[in-house]
N, C-alpha and C positions, 0 to 999 in steps of 0.2 A: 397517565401522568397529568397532574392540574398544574398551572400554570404558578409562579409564584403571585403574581395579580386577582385569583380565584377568589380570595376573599370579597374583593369589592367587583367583584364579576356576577351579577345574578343569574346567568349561564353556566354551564357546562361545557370546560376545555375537552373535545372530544379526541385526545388522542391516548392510546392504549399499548403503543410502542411495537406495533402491527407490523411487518413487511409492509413497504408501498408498493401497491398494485404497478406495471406499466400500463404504456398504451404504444403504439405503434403510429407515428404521422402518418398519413396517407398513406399511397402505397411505395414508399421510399424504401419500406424496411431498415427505418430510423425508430429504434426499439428504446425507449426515457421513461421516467417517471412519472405516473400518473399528475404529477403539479410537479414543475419545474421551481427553482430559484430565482426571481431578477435582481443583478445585483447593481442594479443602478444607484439608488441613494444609498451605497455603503460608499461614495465617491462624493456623489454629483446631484446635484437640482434640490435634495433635502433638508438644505440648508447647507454646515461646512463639512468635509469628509468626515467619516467618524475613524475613529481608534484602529490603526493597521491590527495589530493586534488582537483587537477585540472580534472585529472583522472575518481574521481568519482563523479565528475559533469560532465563531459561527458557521464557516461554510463549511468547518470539519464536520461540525454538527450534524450540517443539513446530510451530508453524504452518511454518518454514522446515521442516521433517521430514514435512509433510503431515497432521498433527492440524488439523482441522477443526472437532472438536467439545469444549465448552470446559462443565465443568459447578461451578456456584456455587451460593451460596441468599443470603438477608438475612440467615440468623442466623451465620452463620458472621462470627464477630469478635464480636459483632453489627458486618454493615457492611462489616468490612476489608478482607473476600476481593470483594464485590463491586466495592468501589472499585479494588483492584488489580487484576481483570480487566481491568473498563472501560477504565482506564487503558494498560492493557498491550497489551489489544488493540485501540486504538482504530485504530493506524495501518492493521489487516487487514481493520475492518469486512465487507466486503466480501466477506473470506473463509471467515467464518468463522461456526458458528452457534454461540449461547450459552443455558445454560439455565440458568437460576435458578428457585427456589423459594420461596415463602410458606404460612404456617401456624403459625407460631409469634410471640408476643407478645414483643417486645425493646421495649419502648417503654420509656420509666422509666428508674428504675437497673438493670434485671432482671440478670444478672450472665450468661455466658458457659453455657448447659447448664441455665441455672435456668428460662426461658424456660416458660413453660403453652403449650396449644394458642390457635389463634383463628384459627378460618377464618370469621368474620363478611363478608357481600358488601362492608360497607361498610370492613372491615380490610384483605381482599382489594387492594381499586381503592386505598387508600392505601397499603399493600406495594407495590404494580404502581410507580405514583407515585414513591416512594422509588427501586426497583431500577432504573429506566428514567435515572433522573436518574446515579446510582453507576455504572452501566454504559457511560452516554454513548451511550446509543440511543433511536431514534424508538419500535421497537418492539423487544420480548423475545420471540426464536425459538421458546422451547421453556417454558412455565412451570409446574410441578409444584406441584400441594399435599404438602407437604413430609411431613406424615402428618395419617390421618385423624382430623377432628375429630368426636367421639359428639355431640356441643350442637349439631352443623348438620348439616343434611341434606345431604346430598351433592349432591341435586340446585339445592338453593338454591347452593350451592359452583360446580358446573357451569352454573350460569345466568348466575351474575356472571364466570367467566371467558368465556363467550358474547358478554355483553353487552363484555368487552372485546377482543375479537378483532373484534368488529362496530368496533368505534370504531378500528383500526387498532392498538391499544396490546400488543396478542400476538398472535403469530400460529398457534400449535398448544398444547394443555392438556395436560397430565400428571399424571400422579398416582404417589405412591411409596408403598408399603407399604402398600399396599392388598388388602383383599380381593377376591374374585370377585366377590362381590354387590354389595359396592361400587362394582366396575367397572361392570359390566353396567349398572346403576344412570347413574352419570355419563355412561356410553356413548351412553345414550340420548337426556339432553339436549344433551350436545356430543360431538363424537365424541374419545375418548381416542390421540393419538397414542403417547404412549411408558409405559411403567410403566418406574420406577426402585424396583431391589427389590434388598438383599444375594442373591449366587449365586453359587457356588464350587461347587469340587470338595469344599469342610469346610462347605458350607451350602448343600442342596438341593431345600430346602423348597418354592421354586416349581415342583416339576419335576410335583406329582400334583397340584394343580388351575389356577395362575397360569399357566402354560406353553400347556395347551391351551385355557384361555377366549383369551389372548391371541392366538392362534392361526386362532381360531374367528373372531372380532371385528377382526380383521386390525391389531392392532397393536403395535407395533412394542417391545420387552425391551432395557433397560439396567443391566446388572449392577452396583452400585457394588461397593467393596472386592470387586473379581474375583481379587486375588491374598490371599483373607484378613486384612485390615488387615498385612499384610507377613509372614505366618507362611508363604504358601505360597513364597516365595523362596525358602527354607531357610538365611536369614541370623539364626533366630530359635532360641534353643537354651533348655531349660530351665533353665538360667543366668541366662538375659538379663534384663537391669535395665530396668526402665520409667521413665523419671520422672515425678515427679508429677503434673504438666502435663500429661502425656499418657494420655489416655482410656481408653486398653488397657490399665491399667494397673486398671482396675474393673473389669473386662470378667473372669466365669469363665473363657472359654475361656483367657486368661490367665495365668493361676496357673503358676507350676512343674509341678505333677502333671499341669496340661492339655498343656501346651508340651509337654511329656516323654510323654505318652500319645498324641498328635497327631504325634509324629515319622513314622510309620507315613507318612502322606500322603505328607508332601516329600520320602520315600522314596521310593517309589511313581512323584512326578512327576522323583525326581533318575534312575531307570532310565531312563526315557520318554530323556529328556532327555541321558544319555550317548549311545543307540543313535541320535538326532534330530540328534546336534552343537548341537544348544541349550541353552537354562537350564530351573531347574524353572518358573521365575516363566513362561517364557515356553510353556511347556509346558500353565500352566494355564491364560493365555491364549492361545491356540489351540484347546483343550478347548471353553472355552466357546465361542467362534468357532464349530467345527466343529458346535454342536449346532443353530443355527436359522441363516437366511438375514439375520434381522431382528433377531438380539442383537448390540449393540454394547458391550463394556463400554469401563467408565470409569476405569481404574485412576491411583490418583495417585501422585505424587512429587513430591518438590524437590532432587533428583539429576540433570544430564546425563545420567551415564551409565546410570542405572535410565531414565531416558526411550528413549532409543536402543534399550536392553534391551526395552520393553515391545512398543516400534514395532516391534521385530524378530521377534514372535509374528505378527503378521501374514502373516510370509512361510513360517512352519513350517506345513506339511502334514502334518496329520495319516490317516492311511490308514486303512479301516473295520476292520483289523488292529488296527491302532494303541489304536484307539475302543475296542475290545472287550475287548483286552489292560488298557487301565485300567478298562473298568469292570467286569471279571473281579475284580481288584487291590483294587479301592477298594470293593467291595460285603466285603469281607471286614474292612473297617476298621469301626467306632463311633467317631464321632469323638466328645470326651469334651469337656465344659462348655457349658453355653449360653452364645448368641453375644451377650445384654447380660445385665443386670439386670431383674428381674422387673417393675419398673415402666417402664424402655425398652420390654420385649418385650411388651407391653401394647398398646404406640402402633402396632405392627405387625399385619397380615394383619384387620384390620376391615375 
């Protein structure tokens, strides 16, 4: 199927309406879709929420296209994206797994991003509480600390989500943007199914120590923004307007001079991608695909035809030609801006 944008697309939408492959995380036996859903800017940070409606005809979509895995948190909205999950997918239960995340304090007025850390056990089981109800589930498949709290120990963190996996209320732990020692750490009290960690071809910082503890430890790599919050499409030009609303728009890599110095990349994946008969987006997912058994990224939208698009990396093969030829290519690039603000990039890799 081509996309309705295929006209002014000089690529090829590579999806063919295939069964989607699984993959299995680590060794959890947490069995999802070879690319998950993020359904964070159908809410939150991409400006204003989009269309309930439209929304949750989309994620019918994704499951009617073989998306299986379906990724949210509490703070996104605060609330909004959980409730329009729940809702959306209540009819596929059955088919589907969902992850949501806790660690951030939205109680109060707290306002959208203003949000402090709070991974307290007893904030914990009242998160769990709140997202169980928003979701319209008995239990939450997959549940992440959304980033690590320095005020708690990790392993008081991993005890309390133990203690609710025992009570039936979650069934596998996660953790995101976390460090090694941190994992290792968690690991020990419960066993860590998934890390949720930024990973691109413009952000590869897991690749020299996250990559091989995970590895080691047998579990299971969820990329989010796999396609560079939308730069590695190559729909993003040093031109392009942000609006307020939208998150990127604080973000260094961001800027003009970054956009404009990072063209290199989408170069890079738009060659891959003429000689592939695919897209670059699709190009990058495959990339990441290609690199572990156990990495499933989670790329978002609230486009059809970018869904169709994304699905369609799945079916692109990449050859160990292929592999070599970009990372011949892309060791030759620096990619220019850090990927948040110095107080974001703080909340990361502890």
């Amino acid at each position: 199927m081509v996309n309705a944008g295929a006209a002014a697309n000089p690529f090829t939408v590579n999806w063919t309406g295939k069964i989607m492959r699984t993959r299995t995380l680590g060794n959890c036996g947490l069995n999802v879709s070879a690319l998950g859903l993020g359904c964070m800017g159908m809410s939150f940070s991409y400006g204003p929420p989009k269309d309930v409606k439209e929304m949750t005809a989309l994620l019918a979509a994704a499951v009617d296209r073989g998306v299986t895995f379906f990724d949210t948190a509490e703070v996104y909205g605060p609330y909004l994206n959980e409730d329009l999950v729940g809702d959306a997918l209540a009819p596929f239960r059955e088919r589907v797994v969902i992850a949501t995340k806790f660690g951030f304090d939205v109680s109060g007025d707290k306002r959208p991003g203003m949000a402090g850390l709070n991974s307290r056990p007893d904030h914990i089981k009242q998160a769990v509480e709140g997202s169980l109800k928003r979701l319209k589930v008995d239990t939450i498949d997959l549940l992440y600390q959304h980033r690590v709290d320095p005020s708690v120990p990790i392993e008081d963190v991993a005890g309390a989500v133990k203690d609710l996996i025992g009570q039936g209320k979650v069934k596998h732990f996660g953790l995101s943007e976390a460090g090694v020692g941190t994992i290792r750490r968690a690991h020990a009290v419960q066993p860590v199914a998934a890390l949720q960690s930024e990973y691109s071809l413009w952000t590869r910082t897991p690749e020299k120590e996250v990559i091989p503890t995970l590895e080691e430890l047998g579990i299971g790599f969820v990329p989010y923004s796999p396609l560079g919050k939308g730069f590695l499409t190559g729909a993003m030009k040093a031109d392009t307007k942000l609006d307020s609303a939208d998150f990127r728009s604080t973000l260094p890599r961001f800027t003009p001079e970054a956009l404009k110095a990072n063209q290199a990349l989408v170069d890079l994946l738009a060659t891959t991608a003429t000689r592939k008969q695919a897209t670059p987006a699709q190009i990058a997912l495959a990339w990441l695909l290609a690199q572990k058994p156990w990495i499933v990224p989670i790329p978002g939208t609230t486009k059809l035809h970018r869904l169709e698009e994304n699905i369609g990396a799945a079916s692109v093969e990449l050859t160990p030609d292929d592999l070599r030829d970009i990372a011949a290519a892309a060791a030759r690039i620096t990619v220019q801006g850090a990927r948040y603000p110095e107080k974001l990039e703080q909340m990361t890799g502890r």
